[in-house]
Steps between C-alpha positions, in 0.01 A plus 500: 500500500827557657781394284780219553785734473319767698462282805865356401600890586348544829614205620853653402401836583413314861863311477710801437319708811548168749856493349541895536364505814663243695846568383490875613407288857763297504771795374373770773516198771861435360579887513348493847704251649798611315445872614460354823885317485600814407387749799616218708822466402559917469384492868762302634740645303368837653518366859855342444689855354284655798651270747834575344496855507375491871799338602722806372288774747581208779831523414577843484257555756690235770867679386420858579355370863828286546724738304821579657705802382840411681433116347818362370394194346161603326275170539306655217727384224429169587131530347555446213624130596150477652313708215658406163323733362598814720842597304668740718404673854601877547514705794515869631601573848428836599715811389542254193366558117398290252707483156196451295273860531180261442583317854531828673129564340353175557644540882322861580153306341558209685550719838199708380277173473631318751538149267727438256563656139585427182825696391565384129298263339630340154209217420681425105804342668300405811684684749374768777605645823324522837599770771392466873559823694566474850774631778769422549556301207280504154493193296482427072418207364601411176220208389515324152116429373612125270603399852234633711223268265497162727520286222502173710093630628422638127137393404618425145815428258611848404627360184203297350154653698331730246450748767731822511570671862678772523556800778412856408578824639416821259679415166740283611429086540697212570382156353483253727331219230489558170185274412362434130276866407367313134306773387093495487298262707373584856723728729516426885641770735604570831721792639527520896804760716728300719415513846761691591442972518865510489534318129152566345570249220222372269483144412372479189354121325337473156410253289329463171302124407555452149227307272719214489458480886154430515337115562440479115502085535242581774284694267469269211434165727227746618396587148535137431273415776219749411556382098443150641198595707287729300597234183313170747226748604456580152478165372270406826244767381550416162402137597210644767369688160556198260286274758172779523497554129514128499215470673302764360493336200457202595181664629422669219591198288229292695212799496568504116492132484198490641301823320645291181352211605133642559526724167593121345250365668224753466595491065470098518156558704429691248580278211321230656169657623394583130501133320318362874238819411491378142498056618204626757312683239545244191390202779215690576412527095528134486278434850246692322546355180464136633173611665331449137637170400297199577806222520668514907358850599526396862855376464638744253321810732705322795852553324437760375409642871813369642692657228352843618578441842859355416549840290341694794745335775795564240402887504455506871850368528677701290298823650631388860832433336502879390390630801716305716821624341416824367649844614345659778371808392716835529212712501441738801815367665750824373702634775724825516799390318805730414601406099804608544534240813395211296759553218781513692381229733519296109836674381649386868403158413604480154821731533762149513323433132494869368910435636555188307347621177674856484142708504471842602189618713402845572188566696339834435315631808458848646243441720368199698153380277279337740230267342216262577614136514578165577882499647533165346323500174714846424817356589441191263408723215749680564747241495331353220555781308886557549572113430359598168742732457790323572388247316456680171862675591655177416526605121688855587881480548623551840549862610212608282204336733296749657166508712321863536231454805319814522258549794185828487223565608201676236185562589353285758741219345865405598665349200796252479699510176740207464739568115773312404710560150481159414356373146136584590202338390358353172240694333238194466606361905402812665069476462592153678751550739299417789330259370526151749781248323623750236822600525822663274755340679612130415366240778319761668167404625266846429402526860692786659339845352205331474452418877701874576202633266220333712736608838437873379125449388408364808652781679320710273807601302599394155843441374610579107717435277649677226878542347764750626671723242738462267433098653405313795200386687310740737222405767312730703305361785228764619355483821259756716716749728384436904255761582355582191155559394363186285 
């Protein structure tokens, strides 16, 4: 019999997985969807610096096709009223140098490559330089990075979005947003180069999820929900099982009401049908008798007839009586039946009771024991036999109650051992325990292991009785195994 705080655990056991289960759900979905905010936003924020950057190799590329080298006013300082965050233009008409050696270097790689170069890059203080070769006039472009991020387009606030972008090239990086790196939790990443060859800049965006990020109010109404469901499914079957062991014994209530009634009625029968023997034979004493006296032999012999056939019609009742409600007969009518099935088709139906009194039942079985017998009849002495116990439990403290149901097969017999530690029996009740209408218990009416002990012999069993060491009450019910050899 499975017990109360076992089931209790699986039901938790079952709780804790649902629980476990669906919160990892909802946290990846959550990660998902935040990972998902993320890429998006470090896209944009790709494609904007790319647009940027693009703009400077227009530019350059639009002053070296327009440049001038006998210009007097330079248009090209002007830019940086137009591009706030172009600091300074240079130029180099031919014949000319440049005061800065990494120009003149930048220049002869910008002729070689036909694009622009980069001629001194300083990411720390975001600040680099931009050279456009070209004839007669080559152009440098001093650009500041703070002012090159369009702020007004940004996907997020650089001050408060947990996100940090930065652009990379080699060791040196300029941070564009700081964002909030707490450390642990989940890390996102992206890391994309500007579309630009002539500034090969990485954009760089991380971000870590910390544990205090995820939908935690989402996972316990989930938890919640599952606590709330597997508790009303519980109770449901709980109710479901309360209502079939209801009616199982109510069944087994009304077979043993009525097995009591014919093993009531077949003991009165029997009570009766010996004073109507004795009344038939004394009547027919005194018919004979009267026969020799001479006073009212024709009258007396006429009474005295009646009174043999009153006697006679009070023995044919009582004999229809008894057959009318006795037992039908057992014999003959055995069926495969697994022992083992039977007991804990009884334990199932009295496990609320073993609950409610605190008793502890262990059922001994290694192998299935399959026997000849009635499926009903087997089940009520079975049942018979473990109300016993728990009956005679009533005088052991709770805690200490315990049923032993041991279940073999020997020989061509399969044998069904019922113990309990309870106060046993009396020395002088147990020649008459199944006796009809004697019992040890107060107000009990003697008619239980009596009928189980008919139950068995008409299966052509037999059930004992004898005490359990160092005390209690055994009973071992005996029946033949299916398939064997009478």
């Amino acid at each position: 019999m499975k017990h109360p705080l076992h089931a209790l655990a699986g039901w938790c056991i079952a709780w804790l997985l649902l629980s476990a289960a669906g919160a990892v759900w909802i946290a990846r979905a959550e990660l998902q969807q935040l990972h998902e905010a993320f890429d998006t936003d470090a896209r944009i924020a790709h494609r904007l610096l790319s647009q940027q950057v693009v703009q400077y190799d227009a530019v350059l590329a639009t002053l070296a096709l327009l440049g001038q080298a006998d210009a007097v006013d330079q248009p090209e300082q002007r830019l940086s009223s137009v591009y706030p965050s172009i600091l300074s233009v240079q130029r180099r008409v031919r014949g000319a140098s440049w005061p800065d050696p990494a120009a003149t270097e930048a220049e002869t790689l910008s002729r070689s490559l036909r694009r622009a170069a980069l001629a001194q890059v300083d990411l720390p203080h975001g600040r680099y330089r931009l050279v456009m070769a070209a004839d007669p006039v080559s152009y440098e472009l001093d650009i500041d990075l703070a002012a090159t991020v369009p702020s007004r387009d940004w996907p997020s606030d650089p001050l408060t979005s947990p996100a940090r972008v930065a652009i990379e090239q080699g060791t040196q990086q300029f941070v564009v947003q700081p964002g909030q790196l707490a450390p642990g939790g989940w890390h996102f990443g992206f890391r994309k180069v500007l579309a630009s060859d002539s500034q090969p800049f990485d954009v760089v965006a991380e971000r870590r999820v910390g544990w205090d990020e995820l939908p935690w109010l989402g996972m316990i109404g989930w938890s919640l929900v599952m606590g709330l469901l597997l508790g009303g499914t519980r109770m449901l079957l709980r109710q479901r099982s309360a209502r079939r062991r209801a009616e199982e014994l109510l069944r087994l209530g009304q077979v043993a009401r009525l097995n009591a009634l014919g093993e009531l009625a077949a003991g009165m029968a029997h009570e009766l049908n010996q004073p109507l023997t004795a009344v038939l034979a004394n009547t027919q004493a005194a018919h004979r008798l009267l026969d020799d006296e001479p006073p009212e032999l024709q009258t007396a012999r006429g009474a005295m007839g009646q009174a043999v056939e009153q006697a006679r019609r009070a023995a044919d009742v009582v004999g229809r009586l008894r057959r009318a409600i006795e037992r039908p007969d057992t014999e003959g009518r055995g069926e495969p039946v697994t022992l083992q099935d039977a007991v804990r088709s009884a334990l199932y139906l009295l496990e609320p009771e073993c609950a409610r009194r605190g008793v502890d039942v262990a059922l001994d079985a290694a192998s299935p024991v399959r026997v000849l017998a009635d499926p009903v009849a087997l089940e009520q002495i079975v049942h018979n036999l473990l109300i016993n116990a728990l009956q005679a439990l009533e005088q052991m403290p709770a805690g200490a109650r315990r049923i032993a149901i041991d279940v073999t097969a020997q020989g061509s017999t399969g044998r069904l051992v019922v113990s309990d530690n309870g106060p046993g029996i009396p020395a002088d009740a147990l020649p008459r325990l199944f006796e009809p209408f004697f019992s040890t218990r107060e107000g009990g009416l003697g008619l239980g292991l009596s009928l189980s002990e008919t139950l068995a012999g008409g299966m052509g069993g037999a059930l004992a009785a004898g005490l359990a060491p160092p005390h209690g009450a055994r009973f071992t019910l005996s029946l033949p195994l299916a398939g064997a050899t009478p």
